[in-house]
C-alpha positions as CSV (number, residue, x, y, z in Angstrom):
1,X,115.3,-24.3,-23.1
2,X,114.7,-26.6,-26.1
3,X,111.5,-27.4,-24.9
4,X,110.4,-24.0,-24.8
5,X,111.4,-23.0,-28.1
6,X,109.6,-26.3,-29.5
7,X,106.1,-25.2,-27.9
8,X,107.1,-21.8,-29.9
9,X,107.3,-23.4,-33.2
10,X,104.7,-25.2,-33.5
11,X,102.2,-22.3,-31.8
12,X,103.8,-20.6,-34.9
13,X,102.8,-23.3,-37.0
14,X,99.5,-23.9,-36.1
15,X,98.6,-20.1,-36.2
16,X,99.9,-20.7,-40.0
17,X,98.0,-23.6,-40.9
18,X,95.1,-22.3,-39.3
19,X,95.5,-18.8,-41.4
20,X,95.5,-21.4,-44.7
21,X,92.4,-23.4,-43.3
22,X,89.2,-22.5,-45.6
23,X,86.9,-20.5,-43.9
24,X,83.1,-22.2,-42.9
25,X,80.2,-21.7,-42.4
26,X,78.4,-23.2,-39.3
27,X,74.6,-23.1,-37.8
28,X,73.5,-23.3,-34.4
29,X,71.1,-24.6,-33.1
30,X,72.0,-27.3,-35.1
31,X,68.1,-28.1,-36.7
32,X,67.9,-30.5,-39.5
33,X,65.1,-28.8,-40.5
34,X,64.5,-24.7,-40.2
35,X,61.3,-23.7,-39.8
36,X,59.6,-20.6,-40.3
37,X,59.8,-18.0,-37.1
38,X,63.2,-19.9,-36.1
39,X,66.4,-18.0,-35.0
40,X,70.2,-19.1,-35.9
41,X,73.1,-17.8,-35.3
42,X,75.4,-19.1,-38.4
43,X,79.5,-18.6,-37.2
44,X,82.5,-18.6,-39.8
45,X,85.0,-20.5,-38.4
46,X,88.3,-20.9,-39.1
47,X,88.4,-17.1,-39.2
48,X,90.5,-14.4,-37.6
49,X,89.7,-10.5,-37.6
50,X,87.1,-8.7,-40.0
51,X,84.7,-11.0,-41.5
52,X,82.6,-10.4,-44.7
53,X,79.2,-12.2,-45.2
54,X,77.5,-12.9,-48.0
55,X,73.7,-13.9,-49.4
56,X,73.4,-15.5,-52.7
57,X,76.4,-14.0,-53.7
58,X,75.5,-10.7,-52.8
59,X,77.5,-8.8,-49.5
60,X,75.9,-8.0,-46.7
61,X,77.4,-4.7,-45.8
62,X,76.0,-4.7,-41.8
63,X,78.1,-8.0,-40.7
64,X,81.2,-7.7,-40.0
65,X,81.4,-10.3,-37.0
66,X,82.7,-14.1,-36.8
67,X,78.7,-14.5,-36.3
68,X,75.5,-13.7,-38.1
69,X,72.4,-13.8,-35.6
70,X,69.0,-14.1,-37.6
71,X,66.2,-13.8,-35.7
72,X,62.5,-15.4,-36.9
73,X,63.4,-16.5,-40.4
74,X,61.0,-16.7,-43.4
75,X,60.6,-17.9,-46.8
76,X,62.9,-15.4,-47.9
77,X,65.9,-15.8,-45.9
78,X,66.2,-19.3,-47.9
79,X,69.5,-19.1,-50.0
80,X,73.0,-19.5,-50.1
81,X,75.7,-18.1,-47.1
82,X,79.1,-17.7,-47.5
83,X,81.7,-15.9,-45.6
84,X,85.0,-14.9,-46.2
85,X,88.3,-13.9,-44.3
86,X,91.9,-13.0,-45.2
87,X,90.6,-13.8,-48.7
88,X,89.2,-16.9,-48.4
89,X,85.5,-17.9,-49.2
90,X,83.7,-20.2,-47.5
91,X,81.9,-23.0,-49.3
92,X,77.9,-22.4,-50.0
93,X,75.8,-22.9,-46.9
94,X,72.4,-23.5,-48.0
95,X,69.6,-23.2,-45.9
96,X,65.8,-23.8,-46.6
97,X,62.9,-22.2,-44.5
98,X,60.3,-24.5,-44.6
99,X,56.9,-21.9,-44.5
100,X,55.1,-23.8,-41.8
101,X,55.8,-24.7,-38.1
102,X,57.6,-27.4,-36.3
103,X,54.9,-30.2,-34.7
104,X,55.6,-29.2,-31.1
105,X,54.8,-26.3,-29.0
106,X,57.7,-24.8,-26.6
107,X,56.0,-22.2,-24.8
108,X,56.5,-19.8,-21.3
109,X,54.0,-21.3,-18.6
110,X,55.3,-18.9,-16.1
111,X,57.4,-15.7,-16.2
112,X,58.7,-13.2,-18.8
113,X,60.9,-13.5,-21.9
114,X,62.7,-10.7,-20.5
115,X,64.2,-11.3,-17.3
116,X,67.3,-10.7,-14.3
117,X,70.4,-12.6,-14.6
118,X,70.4,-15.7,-12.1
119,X,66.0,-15.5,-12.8
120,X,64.0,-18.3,-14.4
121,X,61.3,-19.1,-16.2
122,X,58.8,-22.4,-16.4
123,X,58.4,-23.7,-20.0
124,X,55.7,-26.1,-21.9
125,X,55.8,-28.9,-24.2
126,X,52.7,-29.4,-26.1
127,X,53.3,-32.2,-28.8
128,X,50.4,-33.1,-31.4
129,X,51.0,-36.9,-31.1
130,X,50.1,-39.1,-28.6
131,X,53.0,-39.3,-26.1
132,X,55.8,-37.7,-25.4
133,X,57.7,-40.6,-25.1
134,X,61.1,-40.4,-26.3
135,X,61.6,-36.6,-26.1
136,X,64.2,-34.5,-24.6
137,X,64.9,-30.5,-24.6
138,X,68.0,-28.3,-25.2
139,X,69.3,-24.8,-25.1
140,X,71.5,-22.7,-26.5
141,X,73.8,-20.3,-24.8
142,X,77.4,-19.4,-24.5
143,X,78.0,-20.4,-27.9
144,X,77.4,-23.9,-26.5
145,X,74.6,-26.6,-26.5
146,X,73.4,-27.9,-23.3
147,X,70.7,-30.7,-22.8
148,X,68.5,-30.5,-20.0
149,X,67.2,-32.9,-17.8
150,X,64.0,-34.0,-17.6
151,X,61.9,-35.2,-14.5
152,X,59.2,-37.9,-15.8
153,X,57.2,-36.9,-13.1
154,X,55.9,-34.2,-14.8
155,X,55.3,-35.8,-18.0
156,X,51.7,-36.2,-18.6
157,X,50.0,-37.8,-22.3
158,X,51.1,-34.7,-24.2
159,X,52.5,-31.5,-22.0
160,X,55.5,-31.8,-20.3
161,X,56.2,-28.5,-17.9
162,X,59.8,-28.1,-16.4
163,X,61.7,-25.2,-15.3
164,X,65.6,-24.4,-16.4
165,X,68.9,-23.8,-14.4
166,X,68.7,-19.9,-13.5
167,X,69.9,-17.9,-16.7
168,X,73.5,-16.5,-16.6
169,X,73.8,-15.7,-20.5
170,X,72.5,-12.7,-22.4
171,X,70.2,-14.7,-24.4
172,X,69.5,-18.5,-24.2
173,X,67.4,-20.3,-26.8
174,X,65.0,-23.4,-25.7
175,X,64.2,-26.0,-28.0
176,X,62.9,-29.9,-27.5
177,X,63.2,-33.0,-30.0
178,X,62.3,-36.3,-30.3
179,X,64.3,-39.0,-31.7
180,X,63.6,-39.2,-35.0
181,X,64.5,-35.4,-35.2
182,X,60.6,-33.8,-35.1
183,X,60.9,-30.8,-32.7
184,X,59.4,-27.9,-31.1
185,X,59.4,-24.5,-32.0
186,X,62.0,-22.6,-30.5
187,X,62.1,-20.0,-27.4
188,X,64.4,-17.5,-26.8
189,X,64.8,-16.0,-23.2
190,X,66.6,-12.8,-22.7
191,X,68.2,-11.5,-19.4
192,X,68.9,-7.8,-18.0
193,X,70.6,-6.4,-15.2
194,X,68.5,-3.3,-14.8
195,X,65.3,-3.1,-12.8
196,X,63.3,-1.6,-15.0
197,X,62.6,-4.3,-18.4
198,X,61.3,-3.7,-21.5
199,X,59.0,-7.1,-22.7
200,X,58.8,-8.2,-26.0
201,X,57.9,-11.2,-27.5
202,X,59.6,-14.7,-27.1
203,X,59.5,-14.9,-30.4
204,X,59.0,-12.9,-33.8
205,X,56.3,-10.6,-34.4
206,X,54.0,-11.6,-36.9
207,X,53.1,-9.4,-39.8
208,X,49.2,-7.7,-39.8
209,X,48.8,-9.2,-36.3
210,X,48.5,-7.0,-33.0
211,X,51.1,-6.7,-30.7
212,X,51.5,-5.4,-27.3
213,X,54.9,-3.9,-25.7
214,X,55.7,-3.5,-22.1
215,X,57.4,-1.8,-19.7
216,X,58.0,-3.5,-16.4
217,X,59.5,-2.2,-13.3
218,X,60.3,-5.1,-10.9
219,X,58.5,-5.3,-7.5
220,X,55.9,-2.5,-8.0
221,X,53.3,-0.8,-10.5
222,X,53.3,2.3,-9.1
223,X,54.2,3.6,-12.4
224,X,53.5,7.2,-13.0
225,X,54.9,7.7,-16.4
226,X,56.3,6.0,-19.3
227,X,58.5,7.1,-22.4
228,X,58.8,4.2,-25.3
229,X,61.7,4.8,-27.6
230,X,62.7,3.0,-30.7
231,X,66.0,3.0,-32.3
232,X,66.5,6.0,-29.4
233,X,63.5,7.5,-30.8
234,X,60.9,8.4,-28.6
235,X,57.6,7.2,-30.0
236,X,55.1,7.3,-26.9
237,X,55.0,9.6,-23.5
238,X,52.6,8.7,-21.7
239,X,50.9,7.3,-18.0
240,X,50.4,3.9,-19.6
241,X,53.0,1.4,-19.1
242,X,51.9,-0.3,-23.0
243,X,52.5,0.5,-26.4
244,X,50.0,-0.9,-28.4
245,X,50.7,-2.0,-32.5
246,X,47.6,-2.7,-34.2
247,X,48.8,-3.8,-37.2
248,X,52.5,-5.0,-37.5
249,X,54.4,-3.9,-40.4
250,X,57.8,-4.1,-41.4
251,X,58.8,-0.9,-40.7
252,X,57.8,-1.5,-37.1
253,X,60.8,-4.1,-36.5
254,X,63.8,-2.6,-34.7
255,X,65.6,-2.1,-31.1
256,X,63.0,-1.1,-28.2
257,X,63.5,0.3,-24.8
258,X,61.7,2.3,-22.6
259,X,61.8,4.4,-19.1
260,X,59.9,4.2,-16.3
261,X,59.4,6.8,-13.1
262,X,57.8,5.1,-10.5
263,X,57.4,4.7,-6.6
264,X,57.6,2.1,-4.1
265,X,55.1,2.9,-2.0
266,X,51.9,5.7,-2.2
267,X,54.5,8.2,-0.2
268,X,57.9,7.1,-2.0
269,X,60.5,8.9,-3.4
270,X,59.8,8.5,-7.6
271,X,62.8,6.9,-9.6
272,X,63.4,6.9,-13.1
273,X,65.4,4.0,-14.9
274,X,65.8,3.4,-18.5
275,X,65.8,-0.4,-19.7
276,X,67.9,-1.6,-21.9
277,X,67.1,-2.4,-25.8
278,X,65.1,-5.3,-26.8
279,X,65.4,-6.1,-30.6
280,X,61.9,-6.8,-32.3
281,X,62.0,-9.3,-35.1
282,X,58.8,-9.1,-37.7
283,X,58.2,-11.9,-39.8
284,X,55.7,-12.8,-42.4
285,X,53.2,-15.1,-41.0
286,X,53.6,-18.8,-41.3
287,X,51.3,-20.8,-43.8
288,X,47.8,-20.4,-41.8
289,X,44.3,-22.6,-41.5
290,X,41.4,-20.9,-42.0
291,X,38.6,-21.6,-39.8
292,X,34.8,-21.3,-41.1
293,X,31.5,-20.2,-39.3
294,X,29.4,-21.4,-42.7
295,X,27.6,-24.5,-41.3
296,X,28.8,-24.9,-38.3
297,X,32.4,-24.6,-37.5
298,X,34.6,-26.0,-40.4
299,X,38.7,-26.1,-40.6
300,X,40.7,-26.1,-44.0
301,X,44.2,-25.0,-45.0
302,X,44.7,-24.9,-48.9
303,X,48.9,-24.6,-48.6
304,X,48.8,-27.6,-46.3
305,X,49.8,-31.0,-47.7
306,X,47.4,-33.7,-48.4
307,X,46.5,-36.3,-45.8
308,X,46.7,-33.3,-43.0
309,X,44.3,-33.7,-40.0
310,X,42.9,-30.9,-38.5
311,X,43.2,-30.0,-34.6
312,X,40.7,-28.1,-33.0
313,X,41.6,-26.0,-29.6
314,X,39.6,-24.5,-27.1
315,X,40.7,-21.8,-24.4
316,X,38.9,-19.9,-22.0
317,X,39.7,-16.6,-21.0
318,X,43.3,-16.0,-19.7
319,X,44.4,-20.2,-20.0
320,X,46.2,-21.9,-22.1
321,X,44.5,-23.7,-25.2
322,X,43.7,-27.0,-24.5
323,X,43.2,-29.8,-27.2
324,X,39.8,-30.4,-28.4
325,X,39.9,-33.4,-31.0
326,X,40.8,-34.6,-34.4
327,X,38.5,-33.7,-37.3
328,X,38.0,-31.4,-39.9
329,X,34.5,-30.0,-38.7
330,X,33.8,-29.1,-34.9
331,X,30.8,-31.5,-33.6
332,X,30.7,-31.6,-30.0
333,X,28.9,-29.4,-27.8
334,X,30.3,-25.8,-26.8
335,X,31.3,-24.1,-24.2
336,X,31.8,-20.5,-23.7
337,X,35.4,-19.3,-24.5
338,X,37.6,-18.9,-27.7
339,X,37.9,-21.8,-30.3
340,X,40.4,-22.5,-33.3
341,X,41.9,-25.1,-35.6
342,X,45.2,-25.9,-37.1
343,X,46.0,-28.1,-39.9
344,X,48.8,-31.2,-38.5
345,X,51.1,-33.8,-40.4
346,X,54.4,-35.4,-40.2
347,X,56.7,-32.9,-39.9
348,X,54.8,-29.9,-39.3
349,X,52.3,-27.8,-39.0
350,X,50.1,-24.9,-39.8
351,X,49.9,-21.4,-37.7
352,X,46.4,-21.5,-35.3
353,X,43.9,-20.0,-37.4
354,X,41.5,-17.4,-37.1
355,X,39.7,-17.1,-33.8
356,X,36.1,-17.7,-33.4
357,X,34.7,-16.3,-30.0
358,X,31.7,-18.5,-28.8
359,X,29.2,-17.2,-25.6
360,X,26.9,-19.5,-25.0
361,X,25.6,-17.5,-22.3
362,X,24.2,-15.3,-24.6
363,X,21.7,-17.0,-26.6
364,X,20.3,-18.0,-23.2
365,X,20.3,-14.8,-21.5
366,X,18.6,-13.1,-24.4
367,X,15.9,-15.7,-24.1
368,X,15.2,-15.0,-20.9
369,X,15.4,-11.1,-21.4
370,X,13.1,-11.5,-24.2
371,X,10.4,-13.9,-22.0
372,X,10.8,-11.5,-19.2
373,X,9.8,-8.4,-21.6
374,X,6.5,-10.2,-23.0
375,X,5.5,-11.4,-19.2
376,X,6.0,-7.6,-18.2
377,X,4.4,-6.4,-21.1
378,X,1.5,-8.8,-20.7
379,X,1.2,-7.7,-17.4
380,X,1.0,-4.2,-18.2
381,X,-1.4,-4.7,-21.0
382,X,-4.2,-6.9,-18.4
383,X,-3.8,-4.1,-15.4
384,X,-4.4,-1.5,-18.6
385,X,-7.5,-3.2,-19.6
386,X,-8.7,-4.0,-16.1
387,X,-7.9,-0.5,-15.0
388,X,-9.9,1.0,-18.0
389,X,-12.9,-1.2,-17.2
390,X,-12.8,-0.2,-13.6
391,X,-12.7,3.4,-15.1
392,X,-15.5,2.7,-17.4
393,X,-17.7,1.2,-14.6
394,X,-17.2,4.0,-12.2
395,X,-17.9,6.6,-14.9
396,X,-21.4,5.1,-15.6
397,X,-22.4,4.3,-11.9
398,X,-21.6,7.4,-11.1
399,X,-24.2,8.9,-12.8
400,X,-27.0,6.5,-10.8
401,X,-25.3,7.1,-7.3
402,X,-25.2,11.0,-7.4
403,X,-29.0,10.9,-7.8
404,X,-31.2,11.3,-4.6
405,X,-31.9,8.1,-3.1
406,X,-36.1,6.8,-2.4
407,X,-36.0,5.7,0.9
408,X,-37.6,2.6,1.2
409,X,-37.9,0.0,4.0
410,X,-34.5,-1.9,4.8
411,X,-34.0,-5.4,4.0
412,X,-34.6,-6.3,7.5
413,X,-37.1,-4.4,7.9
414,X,-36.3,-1.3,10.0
415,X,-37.2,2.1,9.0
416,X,-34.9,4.1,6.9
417,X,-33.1,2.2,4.2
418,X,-32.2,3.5,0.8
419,X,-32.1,1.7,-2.8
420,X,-30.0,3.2,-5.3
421,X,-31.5,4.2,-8.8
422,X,-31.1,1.5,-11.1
423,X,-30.6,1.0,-14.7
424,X,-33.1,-0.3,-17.0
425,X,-32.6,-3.7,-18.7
426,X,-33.3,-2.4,-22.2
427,X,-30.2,-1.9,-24.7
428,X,-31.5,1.2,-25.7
429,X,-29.0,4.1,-24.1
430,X,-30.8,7.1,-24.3
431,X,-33.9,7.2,-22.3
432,X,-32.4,4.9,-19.9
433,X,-33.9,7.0,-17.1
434,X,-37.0,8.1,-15.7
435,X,-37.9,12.1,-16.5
436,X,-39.5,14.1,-14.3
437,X,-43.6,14.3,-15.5
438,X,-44.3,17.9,-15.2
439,X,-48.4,16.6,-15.0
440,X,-49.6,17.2,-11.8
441,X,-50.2,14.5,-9.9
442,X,-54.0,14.9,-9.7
443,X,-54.9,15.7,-13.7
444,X,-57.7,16.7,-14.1
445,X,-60.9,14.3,-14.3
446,X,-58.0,11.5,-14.2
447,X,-56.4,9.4,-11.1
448,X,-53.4,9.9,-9.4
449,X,-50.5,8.3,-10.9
450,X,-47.7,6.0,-9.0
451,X,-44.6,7.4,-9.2
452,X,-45.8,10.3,-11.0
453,X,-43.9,14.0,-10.1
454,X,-45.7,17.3,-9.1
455,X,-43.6,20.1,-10.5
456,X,-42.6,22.4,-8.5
457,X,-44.5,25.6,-7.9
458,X,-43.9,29.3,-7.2
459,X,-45.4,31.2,-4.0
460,X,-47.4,34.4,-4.3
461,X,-44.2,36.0,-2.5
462,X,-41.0,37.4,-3.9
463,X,-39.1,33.9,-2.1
464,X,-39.6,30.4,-4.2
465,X,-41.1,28.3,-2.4
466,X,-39.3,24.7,-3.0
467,X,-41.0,21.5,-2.7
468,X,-39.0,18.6,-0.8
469,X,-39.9,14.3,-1.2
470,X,-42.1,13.6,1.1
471,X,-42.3,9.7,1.5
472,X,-46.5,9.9,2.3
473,X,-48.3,11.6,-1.0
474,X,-48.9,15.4,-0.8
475,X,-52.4,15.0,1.1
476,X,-52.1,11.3,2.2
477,X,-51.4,10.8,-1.9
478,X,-48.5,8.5,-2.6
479,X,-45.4,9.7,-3.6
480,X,-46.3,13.6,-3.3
481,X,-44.0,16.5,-2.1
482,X,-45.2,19.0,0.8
483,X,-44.0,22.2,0.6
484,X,-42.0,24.7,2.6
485,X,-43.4,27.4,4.0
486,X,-42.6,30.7,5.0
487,X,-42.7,31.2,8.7
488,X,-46.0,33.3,10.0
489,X,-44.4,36.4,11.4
490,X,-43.2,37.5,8.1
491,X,-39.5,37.3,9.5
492,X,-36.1,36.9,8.2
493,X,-35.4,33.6,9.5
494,X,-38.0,31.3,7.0
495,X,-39.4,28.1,8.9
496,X,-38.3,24.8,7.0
497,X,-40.4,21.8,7.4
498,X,-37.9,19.0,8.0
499,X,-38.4,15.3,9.0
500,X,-39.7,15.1,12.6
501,X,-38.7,12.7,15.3
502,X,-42.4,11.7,15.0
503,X,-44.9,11.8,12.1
504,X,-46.7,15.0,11.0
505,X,-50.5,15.1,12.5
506,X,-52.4,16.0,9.3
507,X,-52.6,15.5,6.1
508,X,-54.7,12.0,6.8
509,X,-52.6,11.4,9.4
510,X,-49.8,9.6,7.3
511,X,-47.2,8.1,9.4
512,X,-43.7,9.5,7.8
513,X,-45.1,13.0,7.6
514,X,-42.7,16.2,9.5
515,X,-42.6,18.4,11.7
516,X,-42.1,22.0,11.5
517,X,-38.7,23.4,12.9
518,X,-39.7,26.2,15.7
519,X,-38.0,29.1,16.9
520,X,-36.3,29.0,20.1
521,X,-39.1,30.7,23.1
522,X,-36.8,33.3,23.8
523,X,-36.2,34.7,20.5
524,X,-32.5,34.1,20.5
525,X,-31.1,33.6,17.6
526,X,-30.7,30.1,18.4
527,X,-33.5,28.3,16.1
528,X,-34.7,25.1,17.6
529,X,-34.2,22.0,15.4
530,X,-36.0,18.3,15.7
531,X,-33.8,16.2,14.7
532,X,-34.9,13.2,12.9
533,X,-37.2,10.1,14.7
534,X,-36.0,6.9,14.9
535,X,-39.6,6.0,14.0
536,X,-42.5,7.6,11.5
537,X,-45.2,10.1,13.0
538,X,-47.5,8.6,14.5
539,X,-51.1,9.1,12.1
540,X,-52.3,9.5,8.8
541,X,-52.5,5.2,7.6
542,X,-50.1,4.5,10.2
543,X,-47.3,3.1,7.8
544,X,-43.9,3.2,8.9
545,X,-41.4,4.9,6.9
546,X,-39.7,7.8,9.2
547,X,-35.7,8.7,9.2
């Protein structure tokens, strides 16, 4: 019985003492440094009940907790903390936000800074030195620190990948260190016990930067519709499972959520869940290098201090950027995909800088388009000019091969041939032709011409009478015409003189002369026609020269 009233004194006691204890102020993670985009969680212990917080002097009227959760701190979160409880005041806690980044990369290689309690997720250590020798990786959660172990085996020069114990907590925050105190930037996983998740970043939102929410429903993306909400206001209704943010601002930091109706299969029963809230944090962006396109591509960073080197980065199209050298301009030869730089020392860092987007296939294919266009055009401007000559040609030959042909003997000497009229060898144009000479062939007191023309004459009768080429001359004469004459009975049906299967008797017995085409004995109506020789008429000088 005396023992039990001792245990009840000095719980008394110590519930005393502790009520007299000062209150203070505590960080965790415990950093020795704070970098910009970092999240703490400062704690007043030695406290009981309703807390009251305080920044440079001045109350914060939205704590009232043991614990004060900043998420992504800036420049100006650097000051002075103090809390107080039962009248007490904590001693100054001052912090410093450093306005650049940690040397080391923590980053998600697989899965979602939102996930289901008992999931996990596979993280990345990318450190700006040469080795990773001498590093090691924590996490925050449960009010506790834990330090994870690490399988060398998947160490390489400068990334080390490992995965976590599955996540029971709320919120668990990744870190890695060296041991001289140099550190990654922080990761913060969250977990959730409904299906449907609303994704945000593992880290703060950066201000004037574009930013891209999710909604997620677990195991499909049949997803027919989609309501985003912020601070349980809705701000999009939609079929799209995004909500897009152009350009962050401040006023675009608060709690997200969102709610999904989707199926599990094309003939499912739709559901609709709501997620739970995701806070958003929007920070101002850390000090930044700026990457040139002047002459060449060029990396500087004003803010930075001196004796920083400058990283270049390369990353193609959904990977991770990959390492790309040391020095302040970019000399080696591109490859398609996205490039950048960042500005490296000691202790830190600066944020990547702007992005410079570099297709190589481009130049190349608008080469080739450009070749390909002159070879088609060339080739359209030679079958042009060839199909004009062609044109040209046919037009002026045209005008020699519709005239009536001489017939003349054939090259191999049968009976029968033809020679096209030719052009004359002059340049002048005009007069290029031979005109019909309406002198008669036998002129009076003068010889008969070669080649001359006998113009055609009209009979005594009310029917023209036409002269046709006669290969003999008219009378044995050289190149002379015979005419057609009318048939003797004074008929309808005229008798035409055509070229006879043999030569003509008559006119000085010629060979090449015709013969008259005769009426049928009967006096049908079938007219009898000779049908041209193979040979001239026998006769005349005896010269060959029949059809």
């Amino acid at each position: 019985m005396g023992m039990t009233y001792l245990f009840l004194i000095l719980a008394v006691f110590s519930v005393v003492v502790k009520s007299q204890l000062k209150p203070q102020v505590s960080m965790a993670p415990t950093f020795k440094q704070v970098y910009s985009g970092d999240t703490i969680i400062l704690s007043c212990d030695n406290s009981t009940g309703k807390v009251k917080w305080f920044f440079n002097t001045t109350e914060d009227q939205n704590q009232a907790n043991k614990t004060w959760s900043i998420g992504a701190v800036s420049a100006k979160n650097s000051g002075s903390y103090q809390c107080e409880n039962n009248g007490q005041k904590s001693d100054n806690f001052i912090i410093t936000v450093l306005e650049y980044l940690p040397p080391a990369t923590l980053s998600l290689k697989s899965g979602e800074p939102v996930i289901n309690i008992d999931g996990s997720v596979v993280l990345e250590l990318l450190v700006e030195e040469k080795s990773l020798f001498g590093w090691c990786c924590w996490v925050y959660k449960g009010g506790k620190v834990h330090r994870i172990k690490l399988k060398k085996s998947l160490t390489t020069n400068q990334v080390l990948t490992f995965q976590p114990y599955k996540l029971k907590d709320n919120i668990a925050i990744y870190w890695c260190s060296d041991e001289t105190n140099l550190r990654s930037t922080p990761l913060t996983i969250k977990t959730s016990d409904r299906i449907v998740l609303m994704m945000i970043l593992p880290g703060p939102a950066l201000l004037g930067e574009k930013l891209n929410l999710r909604c997620v429903v677990l195991g499909t993306d049949r997803i027919s519709r989609t309501i985003f909400y912020k601070d349980k206001q809705t701000i999009k209704d939609s079929s799209s499972s995004s909500y897009v943010i152009d350009n962050v601002t401040e006023s675009d930091q608060g709690k997200y959520s969102c709610q999904a109706t989707y199926t599990r299969s094309d003939k499912g029963k739709p559901n609709t869940v709501n997620s739970t809230q995701q806070e958003l944090i929007v920070s101002a962006p850390p000090m930044k290098a700026v990457l040139s396109e002047s002459a060449g591509l060029s990396c500087s960073c004003s803010s930075c201090p001196n004796g920083a080197f400058y990283h270049w980065y390369y990353k193609q199209p959904d990977h991770q950027w990959l390492s790309k050298g040391t020095h302040k301009s970019y000399t080696d030869v591109m490859s398609a995909g996205s490039y950048a730089c960042r500005a490296v020392w000691k202790n830190g860092r600066s944020a990547l800088s702007n992005i410079h987007y570099y297709d190589v296939d481009t130049p190349e294919i608008n080469v080739l388009l450009i070749t390909i266009g002159v070879i088609i055009l060339g080739a359209v401007l030679v079958i042009g000019a060839i199909f004009m000559y062609c044109k040209r040609r046919t037009g002026e030959e045209a005008i020699y091969q519709d005239m009536p042909l001489m017939t003349v003997k054939s090259q191999d000497g049968g009976d029968g041939g033809y020679e096209e009229l030719h052009k004359k060898h002059g340049t002048k144009r005009e007069g290029e032709y031979d005109t019909l000479n309406t002198t008669p062939a036998e002129a009076a007191g003068g010889e008969k011409t070669e080649g001359a023309y006998e113009a055609l004459k009209k009979a005594e009768g009310k029917e023209e009478e036409y002269h046709t080429l006669e290969e003999g001359a008219a009378k044995g004469g050289d190149g002379g015409y015979e005419a057609l004459k009318k048939s003797q009975d004074g008929g309808t049906g005229d008798l035409y003189h055509t070229l006879g299967e043999k030569g003509g008797k008559g006119g000085d017995g010629g060979d090449g002369g015709y013969e008259a085409l005769k009426k049928s004995q009967d006096g049908g109506t079938g007219d009898l026609y000779h049908t041209l020789g193979e040979k001239g008429a026998k006769g005349g000088d005896g010269g060959d020269g029949g059809v």
